[in-house]
PyMOL Python script that loads the backbone (N, CA, C, O; Angstrom):
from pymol import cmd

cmd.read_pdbstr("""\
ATOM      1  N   UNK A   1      23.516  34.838  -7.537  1.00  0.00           N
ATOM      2  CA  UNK A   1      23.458  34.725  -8.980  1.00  0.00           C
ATOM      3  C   UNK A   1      22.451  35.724  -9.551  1.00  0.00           C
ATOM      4  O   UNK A   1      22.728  36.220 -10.643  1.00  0.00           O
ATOM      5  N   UNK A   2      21.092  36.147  -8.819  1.00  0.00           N
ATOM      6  CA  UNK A   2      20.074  37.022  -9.201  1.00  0.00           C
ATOM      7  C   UNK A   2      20.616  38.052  -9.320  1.00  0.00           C
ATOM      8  O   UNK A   2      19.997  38.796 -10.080  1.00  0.00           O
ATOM      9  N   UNK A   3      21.860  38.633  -8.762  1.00  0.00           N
ATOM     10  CA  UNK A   3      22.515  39.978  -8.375  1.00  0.00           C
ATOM     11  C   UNK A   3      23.161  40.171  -9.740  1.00  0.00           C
ATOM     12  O   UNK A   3      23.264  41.278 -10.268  1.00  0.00           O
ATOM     13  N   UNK A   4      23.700  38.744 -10.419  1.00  0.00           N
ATOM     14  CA  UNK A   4      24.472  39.268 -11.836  1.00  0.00           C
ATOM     15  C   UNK A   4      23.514  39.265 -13.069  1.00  0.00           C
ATOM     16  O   UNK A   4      24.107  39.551 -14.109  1.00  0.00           O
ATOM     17  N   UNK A   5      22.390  39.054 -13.191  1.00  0.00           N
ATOM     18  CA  UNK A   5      21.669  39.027 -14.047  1.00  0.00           C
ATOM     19  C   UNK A   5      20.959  40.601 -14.352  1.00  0.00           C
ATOM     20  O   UNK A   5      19.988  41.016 -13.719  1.00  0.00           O
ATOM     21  N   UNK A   6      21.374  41.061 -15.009  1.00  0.00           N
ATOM     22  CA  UNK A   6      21.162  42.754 -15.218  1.00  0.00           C
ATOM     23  C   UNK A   6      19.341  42.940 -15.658  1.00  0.00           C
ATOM     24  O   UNK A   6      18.737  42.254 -16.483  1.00  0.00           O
ATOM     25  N   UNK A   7      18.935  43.751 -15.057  1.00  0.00           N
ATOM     26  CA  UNK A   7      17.640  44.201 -14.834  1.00  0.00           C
ATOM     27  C   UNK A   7      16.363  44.062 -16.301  1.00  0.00           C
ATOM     28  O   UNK A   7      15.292  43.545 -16.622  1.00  0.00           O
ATOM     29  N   UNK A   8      17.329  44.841 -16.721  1.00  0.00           N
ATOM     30  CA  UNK A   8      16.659  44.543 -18.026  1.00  0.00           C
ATOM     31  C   UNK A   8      16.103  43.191 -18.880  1.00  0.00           C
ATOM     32  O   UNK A   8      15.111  42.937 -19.563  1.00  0.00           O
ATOM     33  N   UNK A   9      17.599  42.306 -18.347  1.00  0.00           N
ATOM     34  CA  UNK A   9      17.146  40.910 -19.133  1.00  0.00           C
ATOM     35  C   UNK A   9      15.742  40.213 -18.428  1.00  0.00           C
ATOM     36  O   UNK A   9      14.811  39.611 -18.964  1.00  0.00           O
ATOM     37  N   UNK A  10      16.034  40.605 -16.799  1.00  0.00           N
ATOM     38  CA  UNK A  10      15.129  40.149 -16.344  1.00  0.00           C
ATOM     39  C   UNK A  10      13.733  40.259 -16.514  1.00  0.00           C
ATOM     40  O   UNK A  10      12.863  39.402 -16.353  1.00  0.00           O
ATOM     41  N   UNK A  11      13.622  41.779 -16.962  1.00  0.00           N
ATOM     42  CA  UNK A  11      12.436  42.285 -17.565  1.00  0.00           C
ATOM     43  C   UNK A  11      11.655  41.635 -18.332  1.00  0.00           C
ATOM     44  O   UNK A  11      10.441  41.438 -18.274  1.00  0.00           O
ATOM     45  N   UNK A  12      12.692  41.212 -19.289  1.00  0.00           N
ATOM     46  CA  UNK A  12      12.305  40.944 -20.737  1.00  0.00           C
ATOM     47  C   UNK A  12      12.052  39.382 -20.695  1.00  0.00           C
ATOM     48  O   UNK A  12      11.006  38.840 -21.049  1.00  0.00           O
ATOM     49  N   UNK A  13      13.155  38.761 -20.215  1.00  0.00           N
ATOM     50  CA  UNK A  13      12.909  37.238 -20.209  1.00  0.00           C
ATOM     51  C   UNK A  13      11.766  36.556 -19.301  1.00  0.00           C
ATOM     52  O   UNK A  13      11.046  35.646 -19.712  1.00  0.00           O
ATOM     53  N   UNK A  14      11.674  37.286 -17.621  1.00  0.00           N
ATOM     54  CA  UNK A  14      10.665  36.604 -17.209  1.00  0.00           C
ATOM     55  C   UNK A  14       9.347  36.387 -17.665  1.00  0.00           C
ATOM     56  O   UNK A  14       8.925  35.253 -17.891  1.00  0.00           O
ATOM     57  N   UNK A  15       8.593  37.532 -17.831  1.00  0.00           N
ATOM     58  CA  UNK A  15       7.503  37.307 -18.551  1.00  0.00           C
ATOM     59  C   UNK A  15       7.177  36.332 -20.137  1.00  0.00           C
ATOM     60  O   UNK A  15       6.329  35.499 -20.458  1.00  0.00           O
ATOM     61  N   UNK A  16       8.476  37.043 -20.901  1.00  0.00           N
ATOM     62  CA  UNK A  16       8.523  35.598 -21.966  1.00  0.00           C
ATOM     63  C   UNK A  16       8.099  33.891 -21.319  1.00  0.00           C
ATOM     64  O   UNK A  16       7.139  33.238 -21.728  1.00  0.00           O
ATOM     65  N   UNK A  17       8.856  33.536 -20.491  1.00  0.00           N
ATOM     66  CA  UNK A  17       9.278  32.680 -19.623  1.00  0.00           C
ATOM     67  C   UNK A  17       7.894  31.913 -19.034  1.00  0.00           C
ATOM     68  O   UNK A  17       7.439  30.804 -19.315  1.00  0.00           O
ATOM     69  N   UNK A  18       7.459  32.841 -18.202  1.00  0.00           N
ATOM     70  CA  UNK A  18       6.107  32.503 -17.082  1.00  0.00           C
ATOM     71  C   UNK A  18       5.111  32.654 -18.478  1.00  0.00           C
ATOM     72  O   UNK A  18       4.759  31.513 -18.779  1.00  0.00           O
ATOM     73  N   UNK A  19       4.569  33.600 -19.376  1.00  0.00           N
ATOM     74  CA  UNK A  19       4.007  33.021 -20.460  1.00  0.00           C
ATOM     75  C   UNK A  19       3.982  31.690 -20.738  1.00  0.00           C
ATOM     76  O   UNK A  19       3.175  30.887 -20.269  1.00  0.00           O
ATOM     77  N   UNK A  20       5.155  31.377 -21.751  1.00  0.00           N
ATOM     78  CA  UNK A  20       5.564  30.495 -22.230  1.00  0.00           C
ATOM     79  C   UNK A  20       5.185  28.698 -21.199  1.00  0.00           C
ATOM     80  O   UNK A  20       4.660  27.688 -21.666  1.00  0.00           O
ATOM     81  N   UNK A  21       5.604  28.884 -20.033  1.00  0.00           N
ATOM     82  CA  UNK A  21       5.259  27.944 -18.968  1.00  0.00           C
ATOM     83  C   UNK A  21       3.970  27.756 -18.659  1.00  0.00           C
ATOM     84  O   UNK A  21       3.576  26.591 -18.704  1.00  0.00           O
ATOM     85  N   UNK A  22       3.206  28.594 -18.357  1.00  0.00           N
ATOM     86  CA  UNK A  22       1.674  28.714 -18.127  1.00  0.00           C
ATOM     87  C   UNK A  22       0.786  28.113 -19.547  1.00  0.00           C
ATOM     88  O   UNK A  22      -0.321  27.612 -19.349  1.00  0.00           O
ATOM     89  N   UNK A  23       1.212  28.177 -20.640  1.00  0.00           N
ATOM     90  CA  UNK A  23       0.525  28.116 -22.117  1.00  0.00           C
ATOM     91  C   UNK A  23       0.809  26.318 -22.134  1.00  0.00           C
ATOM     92  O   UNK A  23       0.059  25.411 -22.495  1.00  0.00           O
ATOM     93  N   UNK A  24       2.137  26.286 -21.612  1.00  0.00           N
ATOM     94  CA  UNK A  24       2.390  24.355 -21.834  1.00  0.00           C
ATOM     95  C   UNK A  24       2.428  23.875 -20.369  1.00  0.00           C
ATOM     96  O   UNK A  24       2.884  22.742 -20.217  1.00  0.00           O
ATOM     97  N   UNK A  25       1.987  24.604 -19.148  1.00  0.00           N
ATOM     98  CA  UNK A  25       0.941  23.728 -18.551  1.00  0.00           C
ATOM     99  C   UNK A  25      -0.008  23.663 -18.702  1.00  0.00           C
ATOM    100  O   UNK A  25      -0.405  22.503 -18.588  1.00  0.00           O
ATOM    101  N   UNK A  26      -1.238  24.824 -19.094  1.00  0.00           N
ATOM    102  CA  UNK A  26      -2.328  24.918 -19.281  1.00  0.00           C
ATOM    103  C   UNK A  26      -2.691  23.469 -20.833  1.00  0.00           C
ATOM    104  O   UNK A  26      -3.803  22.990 -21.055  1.00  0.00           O
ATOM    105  N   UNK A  27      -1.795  23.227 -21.373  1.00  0.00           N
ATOM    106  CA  UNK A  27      -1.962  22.143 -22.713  1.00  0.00           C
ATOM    107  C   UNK A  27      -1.613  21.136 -21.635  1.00  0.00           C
ATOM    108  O   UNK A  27      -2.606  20.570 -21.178  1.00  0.00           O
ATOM    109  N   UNK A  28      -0.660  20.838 -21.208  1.00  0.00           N
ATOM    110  CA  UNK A  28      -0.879  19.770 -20.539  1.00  0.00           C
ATOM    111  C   UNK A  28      -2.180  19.152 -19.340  1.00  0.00           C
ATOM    112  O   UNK A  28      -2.804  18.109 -19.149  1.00  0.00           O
ATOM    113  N   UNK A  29      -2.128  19.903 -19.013  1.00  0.00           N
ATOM    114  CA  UNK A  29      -3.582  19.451 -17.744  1.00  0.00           C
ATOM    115  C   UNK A  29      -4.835  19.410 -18.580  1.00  0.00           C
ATOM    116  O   UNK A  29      -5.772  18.644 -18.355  1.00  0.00           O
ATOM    117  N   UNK A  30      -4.777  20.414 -19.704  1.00  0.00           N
ATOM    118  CA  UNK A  30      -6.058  19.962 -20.496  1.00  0.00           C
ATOM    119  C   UNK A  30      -5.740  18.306 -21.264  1.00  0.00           C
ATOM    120  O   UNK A  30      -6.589  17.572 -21.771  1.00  0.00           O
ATOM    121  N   UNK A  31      -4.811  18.147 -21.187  1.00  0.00           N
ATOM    122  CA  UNK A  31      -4.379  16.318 -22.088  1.00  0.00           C
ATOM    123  C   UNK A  31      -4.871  15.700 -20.973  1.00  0.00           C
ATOM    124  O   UNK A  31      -5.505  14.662 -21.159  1.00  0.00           O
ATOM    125  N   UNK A  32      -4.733  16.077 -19.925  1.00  0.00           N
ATOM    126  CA  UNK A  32      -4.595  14.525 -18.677  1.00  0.00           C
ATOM    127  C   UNK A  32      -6.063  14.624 -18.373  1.00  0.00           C
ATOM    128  O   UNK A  32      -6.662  13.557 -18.234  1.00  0.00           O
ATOM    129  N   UNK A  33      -6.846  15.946 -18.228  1.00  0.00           N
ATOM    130  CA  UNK A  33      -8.259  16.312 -18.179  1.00  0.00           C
ATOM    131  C   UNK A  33      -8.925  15.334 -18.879  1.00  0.00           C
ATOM    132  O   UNK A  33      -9.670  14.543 -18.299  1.00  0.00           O
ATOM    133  N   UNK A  34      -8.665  15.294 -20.497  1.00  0.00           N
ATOM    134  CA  UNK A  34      -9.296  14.641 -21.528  1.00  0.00           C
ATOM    135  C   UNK A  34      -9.039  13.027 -21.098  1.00  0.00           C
ATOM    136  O   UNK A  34      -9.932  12.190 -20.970  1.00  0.00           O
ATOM    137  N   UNK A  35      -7.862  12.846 -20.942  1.00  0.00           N
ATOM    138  CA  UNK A  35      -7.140  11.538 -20.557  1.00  0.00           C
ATOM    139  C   UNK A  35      -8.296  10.781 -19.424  1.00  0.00           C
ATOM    140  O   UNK A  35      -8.814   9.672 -19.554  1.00  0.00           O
ATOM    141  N   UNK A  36      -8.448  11.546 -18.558  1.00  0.00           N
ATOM    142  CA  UNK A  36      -9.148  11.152 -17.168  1.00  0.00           C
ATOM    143  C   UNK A  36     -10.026  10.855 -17.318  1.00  0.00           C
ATOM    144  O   UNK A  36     -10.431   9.767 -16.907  1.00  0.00           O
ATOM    145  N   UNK A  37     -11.073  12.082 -18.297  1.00  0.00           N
ATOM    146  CA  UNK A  37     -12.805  12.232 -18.432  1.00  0.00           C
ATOM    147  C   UNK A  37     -13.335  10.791 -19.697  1.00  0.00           C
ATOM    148  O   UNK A  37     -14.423  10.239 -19.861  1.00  0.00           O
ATOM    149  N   UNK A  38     -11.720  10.563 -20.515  1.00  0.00           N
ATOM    150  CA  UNK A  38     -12.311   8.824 -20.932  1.00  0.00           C
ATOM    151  C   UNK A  38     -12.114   7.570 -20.095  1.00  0.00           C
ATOM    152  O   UNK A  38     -12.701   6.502 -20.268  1.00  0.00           O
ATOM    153  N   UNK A  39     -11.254   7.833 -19.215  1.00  0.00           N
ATOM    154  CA  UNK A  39     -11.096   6.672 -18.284  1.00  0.00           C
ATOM    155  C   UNK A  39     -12.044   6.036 -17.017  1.00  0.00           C
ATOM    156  O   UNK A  39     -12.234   5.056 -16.296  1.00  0.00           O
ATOM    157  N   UNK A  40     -12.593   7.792 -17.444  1.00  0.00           N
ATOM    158  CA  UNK A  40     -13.746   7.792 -15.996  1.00  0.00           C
ATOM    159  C   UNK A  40     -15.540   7.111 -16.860  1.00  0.00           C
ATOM    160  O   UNK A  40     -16.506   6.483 -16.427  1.00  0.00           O
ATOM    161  N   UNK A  41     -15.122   7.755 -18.326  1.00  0.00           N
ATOM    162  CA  UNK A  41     -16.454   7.311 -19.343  1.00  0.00           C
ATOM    163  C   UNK A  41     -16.650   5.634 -19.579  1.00  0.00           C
ATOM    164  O   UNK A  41     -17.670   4.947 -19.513  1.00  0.00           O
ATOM    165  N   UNK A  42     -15.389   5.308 -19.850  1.00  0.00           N
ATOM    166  CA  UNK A  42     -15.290   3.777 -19.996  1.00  0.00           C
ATOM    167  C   UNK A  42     -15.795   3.128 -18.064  1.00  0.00           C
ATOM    168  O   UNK A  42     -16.763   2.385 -17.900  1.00  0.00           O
ATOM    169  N   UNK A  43     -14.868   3.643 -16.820  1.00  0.00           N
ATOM    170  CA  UNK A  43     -15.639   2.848 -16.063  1.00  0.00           C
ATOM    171  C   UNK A  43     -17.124   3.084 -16.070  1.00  0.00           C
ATOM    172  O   UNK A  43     -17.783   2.047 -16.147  1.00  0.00           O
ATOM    173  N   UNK A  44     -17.739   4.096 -16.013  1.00  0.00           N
ATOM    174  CA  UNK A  44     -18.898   4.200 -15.949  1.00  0.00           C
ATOM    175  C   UNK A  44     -20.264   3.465 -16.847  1.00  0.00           C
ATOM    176  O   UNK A  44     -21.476   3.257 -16.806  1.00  0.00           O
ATOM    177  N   UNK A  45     -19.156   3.291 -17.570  1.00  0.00           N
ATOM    178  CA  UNK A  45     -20.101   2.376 -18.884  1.00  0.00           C
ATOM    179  C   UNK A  45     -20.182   1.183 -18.487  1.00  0.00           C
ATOM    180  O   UNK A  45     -21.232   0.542 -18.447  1.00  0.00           O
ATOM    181  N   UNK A  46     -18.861   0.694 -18.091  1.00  0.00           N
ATOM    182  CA  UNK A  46     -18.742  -0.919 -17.544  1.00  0.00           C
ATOM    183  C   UNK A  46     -19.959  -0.825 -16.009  1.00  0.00           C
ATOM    184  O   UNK A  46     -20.792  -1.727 -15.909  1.00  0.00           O
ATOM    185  N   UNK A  47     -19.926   0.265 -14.977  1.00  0.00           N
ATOM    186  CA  UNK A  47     -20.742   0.035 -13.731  1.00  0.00           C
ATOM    187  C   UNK A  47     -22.102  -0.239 -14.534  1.00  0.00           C
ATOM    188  O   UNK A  47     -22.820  -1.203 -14.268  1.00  0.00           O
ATOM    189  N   UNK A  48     -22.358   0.578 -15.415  1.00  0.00           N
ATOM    190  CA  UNK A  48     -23.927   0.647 -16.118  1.00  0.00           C
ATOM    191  C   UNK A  48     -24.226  -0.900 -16.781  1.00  0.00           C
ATOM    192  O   UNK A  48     -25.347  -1.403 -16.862  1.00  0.00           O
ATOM    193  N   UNK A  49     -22.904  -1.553 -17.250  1.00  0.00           N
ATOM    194  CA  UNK A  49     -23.208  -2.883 -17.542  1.00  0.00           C
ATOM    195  C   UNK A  49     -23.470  -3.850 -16.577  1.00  0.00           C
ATOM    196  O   UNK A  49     -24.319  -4.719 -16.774  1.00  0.00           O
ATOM    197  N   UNK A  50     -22.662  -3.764 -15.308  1.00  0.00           N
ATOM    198  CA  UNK A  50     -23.369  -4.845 -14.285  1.00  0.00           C
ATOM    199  C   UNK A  50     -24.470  -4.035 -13.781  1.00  0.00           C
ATOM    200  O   UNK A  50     -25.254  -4.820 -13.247  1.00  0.00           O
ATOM    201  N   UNK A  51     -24.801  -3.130 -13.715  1.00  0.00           N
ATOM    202  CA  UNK A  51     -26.604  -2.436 -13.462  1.00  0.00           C
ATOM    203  C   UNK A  51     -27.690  -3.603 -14.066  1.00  0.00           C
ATOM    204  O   UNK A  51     -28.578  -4.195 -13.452  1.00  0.00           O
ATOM    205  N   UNK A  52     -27.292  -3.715 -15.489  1.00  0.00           N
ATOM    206  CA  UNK A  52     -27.724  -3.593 -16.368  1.00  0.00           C
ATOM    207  C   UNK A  52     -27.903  -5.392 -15.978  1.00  0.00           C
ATOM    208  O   UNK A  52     -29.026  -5.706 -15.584  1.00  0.00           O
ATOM    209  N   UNK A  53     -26.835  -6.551 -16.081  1.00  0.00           N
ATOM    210  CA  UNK A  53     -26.618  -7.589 -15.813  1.00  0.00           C
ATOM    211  C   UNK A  53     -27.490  -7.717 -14.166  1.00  0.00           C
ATOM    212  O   UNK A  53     -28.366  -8.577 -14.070  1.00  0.00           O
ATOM    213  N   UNK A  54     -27.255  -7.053 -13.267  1.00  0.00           N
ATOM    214  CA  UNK A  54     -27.960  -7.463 -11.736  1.00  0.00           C
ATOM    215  C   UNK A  54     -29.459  -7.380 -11.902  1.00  0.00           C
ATOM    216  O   UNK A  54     -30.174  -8.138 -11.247  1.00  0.00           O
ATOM    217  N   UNK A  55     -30.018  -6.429 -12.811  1.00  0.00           N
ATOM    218  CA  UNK A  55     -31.177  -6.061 -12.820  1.00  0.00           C
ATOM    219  C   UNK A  55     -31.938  -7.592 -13.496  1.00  0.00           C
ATOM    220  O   UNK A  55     -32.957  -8.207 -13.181  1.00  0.00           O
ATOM    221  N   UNK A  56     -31.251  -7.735 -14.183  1.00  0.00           N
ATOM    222  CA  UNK A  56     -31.956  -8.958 -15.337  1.00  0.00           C
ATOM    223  C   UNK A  56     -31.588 -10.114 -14.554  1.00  0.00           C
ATOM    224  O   UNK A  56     -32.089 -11.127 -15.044  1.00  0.00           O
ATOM    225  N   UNK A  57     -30.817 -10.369 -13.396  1.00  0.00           N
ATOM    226  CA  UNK A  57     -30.614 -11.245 -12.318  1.00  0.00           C
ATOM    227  C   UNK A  57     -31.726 -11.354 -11.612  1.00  0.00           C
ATOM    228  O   UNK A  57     -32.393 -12.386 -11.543  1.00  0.00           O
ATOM    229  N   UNK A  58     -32.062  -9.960 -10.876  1.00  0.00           N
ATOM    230  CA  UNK A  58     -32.724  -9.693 -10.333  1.00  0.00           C
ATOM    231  C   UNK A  58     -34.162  -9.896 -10.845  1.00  0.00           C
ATOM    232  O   UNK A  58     -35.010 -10.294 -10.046  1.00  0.00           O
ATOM    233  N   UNK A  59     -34.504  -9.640 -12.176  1.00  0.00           N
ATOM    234  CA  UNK A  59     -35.824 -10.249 -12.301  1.00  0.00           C
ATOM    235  C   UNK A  59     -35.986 -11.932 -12.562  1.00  0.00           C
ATOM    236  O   UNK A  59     -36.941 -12.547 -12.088  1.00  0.00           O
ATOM    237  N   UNK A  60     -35.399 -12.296 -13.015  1.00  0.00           N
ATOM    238  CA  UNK A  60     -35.095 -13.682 -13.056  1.00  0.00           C
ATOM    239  C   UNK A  60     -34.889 -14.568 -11.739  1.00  0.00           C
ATOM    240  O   UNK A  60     -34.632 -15.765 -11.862  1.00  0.00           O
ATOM    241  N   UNK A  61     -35.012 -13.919 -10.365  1.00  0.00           N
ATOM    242  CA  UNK A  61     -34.532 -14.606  -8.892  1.00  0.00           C
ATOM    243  C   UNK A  61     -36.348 -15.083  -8.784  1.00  0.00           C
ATOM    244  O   UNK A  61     -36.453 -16.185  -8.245  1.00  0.00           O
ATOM    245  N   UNK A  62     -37.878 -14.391  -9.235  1.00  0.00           N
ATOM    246  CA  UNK A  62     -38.530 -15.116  -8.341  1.00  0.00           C
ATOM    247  C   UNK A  62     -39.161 -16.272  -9.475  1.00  0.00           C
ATOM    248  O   UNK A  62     -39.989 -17.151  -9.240  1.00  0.00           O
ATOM    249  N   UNK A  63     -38.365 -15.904 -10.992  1.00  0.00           N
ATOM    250  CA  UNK A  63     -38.775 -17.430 -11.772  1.00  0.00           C
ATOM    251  C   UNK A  63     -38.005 -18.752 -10.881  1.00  0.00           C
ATOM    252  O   UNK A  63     -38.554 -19.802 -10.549  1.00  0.00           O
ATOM    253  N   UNK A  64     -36.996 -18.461 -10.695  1.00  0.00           N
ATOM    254  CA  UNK A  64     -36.100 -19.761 -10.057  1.00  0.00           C
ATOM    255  C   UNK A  64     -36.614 -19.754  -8.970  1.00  0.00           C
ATOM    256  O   UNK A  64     -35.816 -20.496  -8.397  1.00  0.00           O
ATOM    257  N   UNK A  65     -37.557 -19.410  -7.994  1.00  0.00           N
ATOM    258  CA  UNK A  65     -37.794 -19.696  -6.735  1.00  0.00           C
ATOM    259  C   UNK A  65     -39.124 -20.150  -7.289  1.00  0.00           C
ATOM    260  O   UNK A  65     -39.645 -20.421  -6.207  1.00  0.00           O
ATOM    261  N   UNK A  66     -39.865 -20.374  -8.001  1.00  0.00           N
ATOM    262  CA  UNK A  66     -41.083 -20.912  -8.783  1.00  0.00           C
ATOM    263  C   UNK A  66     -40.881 -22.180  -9.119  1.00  0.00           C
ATOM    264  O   UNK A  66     -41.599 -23.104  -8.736  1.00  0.00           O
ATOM    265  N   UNK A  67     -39.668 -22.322 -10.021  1.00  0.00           N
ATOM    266  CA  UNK A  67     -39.165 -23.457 -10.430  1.00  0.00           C
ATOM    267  C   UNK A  67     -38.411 -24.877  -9.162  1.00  0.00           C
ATOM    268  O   UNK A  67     -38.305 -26.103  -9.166  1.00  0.00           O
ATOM    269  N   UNK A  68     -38.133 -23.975  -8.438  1.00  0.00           N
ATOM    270  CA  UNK A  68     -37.816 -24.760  -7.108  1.00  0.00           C
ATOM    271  C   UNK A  68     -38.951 -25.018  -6.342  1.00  0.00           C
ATOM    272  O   UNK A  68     -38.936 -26.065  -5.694  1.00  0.00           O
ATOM    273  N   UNK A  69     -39.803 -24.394  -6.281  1.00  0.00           N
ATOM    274  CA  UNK A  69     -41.067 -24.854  -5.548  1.00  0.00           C
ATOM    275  C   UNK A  69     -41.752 -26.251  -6.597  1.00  0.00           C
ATOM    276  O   UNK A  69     -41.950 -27.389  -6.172  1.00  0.00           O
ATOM    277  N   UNK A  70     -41.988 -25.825  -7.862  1.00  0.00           N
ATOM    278  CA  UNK A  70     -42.600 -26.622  -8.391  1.00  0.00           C
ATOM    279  C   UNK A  70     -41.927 -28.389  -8.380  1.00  0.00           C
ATOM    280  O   UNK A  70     -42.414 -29.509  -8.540  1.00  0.00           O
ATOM    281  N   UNK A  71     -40.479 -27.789  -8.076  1.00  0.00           N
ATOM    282  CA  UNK A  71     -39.765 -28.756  -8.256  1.00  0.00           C
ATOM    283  C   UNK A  71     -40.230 -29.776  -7.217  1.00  0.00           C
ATOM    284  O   UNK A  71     -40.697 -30.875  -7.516  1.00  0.00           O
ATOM    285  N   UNK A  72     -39.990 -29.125  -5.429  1.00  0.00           N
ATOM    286  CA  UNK A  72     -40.531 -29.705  -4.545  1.00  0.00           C
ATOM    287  C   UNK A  72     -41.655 -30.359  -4.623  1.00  0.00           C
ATOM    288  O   UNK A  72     -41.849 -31.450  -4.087  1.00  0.00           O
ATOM    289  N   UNK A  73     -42.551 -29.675  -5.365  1.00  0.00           N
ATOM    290  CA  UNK A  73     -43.812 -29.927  -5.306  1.00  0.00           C
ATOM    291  C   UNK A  73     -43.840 -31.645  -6.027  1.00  0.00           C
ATOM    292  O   UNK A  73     -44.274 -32.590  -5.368  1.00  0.00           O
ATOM    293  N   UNK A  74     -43.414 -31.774  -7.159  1.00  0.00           N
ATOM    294  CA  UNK A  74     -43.132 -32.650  -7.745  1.00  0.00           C
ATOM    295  C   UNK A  74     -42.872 -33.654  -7.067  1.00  0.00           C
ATOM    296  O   UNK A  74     -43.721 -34.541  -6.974  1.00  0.00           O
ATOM    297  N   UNK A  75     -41.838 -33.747  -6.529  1.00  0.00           N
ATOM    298  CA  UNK A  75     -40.770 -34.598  -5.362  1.00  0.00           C
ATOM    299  C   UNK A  75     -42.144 -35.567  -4.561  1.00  0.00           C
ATOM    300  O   UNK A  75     -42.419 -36.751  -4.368  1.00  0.00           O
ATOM    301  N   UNK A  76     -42.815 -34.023  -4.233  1.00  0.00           N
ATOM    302  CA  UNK A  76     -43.963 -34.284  -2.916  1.00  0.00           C
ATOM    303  C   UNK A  76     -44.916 -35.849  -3.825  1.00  0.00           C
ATOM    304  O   UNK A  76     -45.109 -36.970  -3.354  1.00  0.00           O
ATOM    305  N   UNK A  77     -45.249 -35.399  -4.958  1.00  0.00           N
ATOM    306  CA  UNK A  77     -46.359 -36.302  -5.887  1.00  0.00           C
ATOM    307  C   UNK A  77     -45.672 -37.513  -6.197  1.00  0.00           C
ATOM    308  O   UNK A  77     -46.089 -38.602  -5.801  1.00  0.00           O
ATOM    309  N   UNK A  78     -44.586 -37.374  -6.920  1.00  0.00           N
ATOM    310  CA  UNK A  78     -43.888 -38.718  -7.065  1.00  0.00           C
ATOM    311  C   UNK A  78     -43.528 -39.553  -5.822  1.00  0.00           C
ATOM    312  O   UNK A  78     -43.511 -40.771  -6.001  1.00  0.00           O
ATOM    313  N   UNK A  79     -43.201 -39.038  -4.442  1.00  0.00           N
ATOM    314  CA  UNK A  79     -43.123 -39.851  -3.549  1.00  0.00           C
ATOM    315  C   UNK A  79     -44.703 -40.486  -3.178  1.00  0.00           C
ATOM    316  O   UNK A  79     -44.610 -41.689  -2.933  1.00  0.00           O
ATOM    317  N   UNK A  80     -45.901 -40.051  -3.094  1.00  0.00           N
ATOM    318  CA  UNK A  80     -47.286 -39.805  -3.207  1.00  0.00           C
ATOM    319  C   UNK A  80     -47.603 -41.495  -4.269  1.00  0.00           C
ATOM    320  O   UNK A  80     -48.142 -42.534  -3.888  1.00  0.00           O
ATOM    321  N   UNK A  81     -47.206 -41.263  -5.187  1.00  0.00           N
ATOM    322  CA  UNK A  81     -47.596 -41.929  -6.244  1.00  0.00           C
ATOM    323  C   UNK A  81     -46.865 -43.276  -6.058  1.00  0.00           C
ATOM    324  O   UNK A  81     -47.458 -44.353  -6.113  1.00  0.00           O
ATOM    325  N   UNK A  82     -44.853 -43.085  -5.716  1.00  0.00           N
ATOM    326  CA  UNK A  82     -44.548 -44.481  -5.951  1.00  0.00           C
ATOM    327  C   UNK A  82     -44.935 -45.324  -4.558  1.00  0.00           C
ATOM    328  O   UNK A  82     -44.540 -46.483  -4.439  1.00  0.00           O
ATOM    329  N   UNK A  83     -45.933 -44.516  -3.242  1.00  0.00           N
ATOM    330  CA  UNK A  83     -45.923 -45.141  -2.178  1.00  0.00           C
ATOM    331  C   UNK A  83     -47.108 -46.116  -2.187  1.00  0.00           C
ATOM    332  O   UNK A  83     -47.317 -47.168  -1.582  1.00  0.00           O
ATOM    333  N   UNK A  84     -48.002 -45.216  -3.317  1.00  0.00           N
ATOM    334  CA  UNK A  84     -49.042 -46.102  -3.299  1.00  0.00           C
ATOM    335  C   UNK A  84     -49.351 -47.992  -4.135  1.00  0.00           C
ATOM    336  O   UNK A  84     -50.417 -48.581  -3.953  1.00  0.00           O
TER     337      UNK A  84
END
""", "prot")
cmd.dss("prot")
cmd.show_as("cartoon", "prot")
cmd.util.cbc("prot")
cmd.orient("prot")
């Protein structure tokens, strides 16, 4: 089929052609680029929120181990108190 396509057209059309193709892939991969770089912004925001949530866990783990001691401690006095 390349054999009937006369030289000239070929000239003229390919480059139109491979232009034309290169300009609306180059728009497309920049869409999916943009597409990606918010999908990737939103997870990153959400990881920064459980950061954000573990940390405030994390300071809050040696109040509750305070509160459990005191608790024991308690336990210890009231048994103390109703034995006597």
């Amino acid at each position: 089929m390349a054999e009937k396509i006369p030289s000239w057209v070929e000239r003229l059309l390919i480059p139109t052609l491979e232009s034309k193709v290169r300009t609306i892939v180059s728009e497309e991969v920049g869409h999916l680029e943009k597409v990606l770089d918010a999908r990737f912004d939103g997870v990153h925001s959400e990881i920064r929120r459980v950061d954000e949530k573990i940390g405030s866990l994390e300071k809050r783990f040696p109040e509750v181990q305070e509160i459990a001691e005191i608790k024991a401690r308690l336990s210890q006095v009231e048994s103390k108190v109703s034995s006597r």
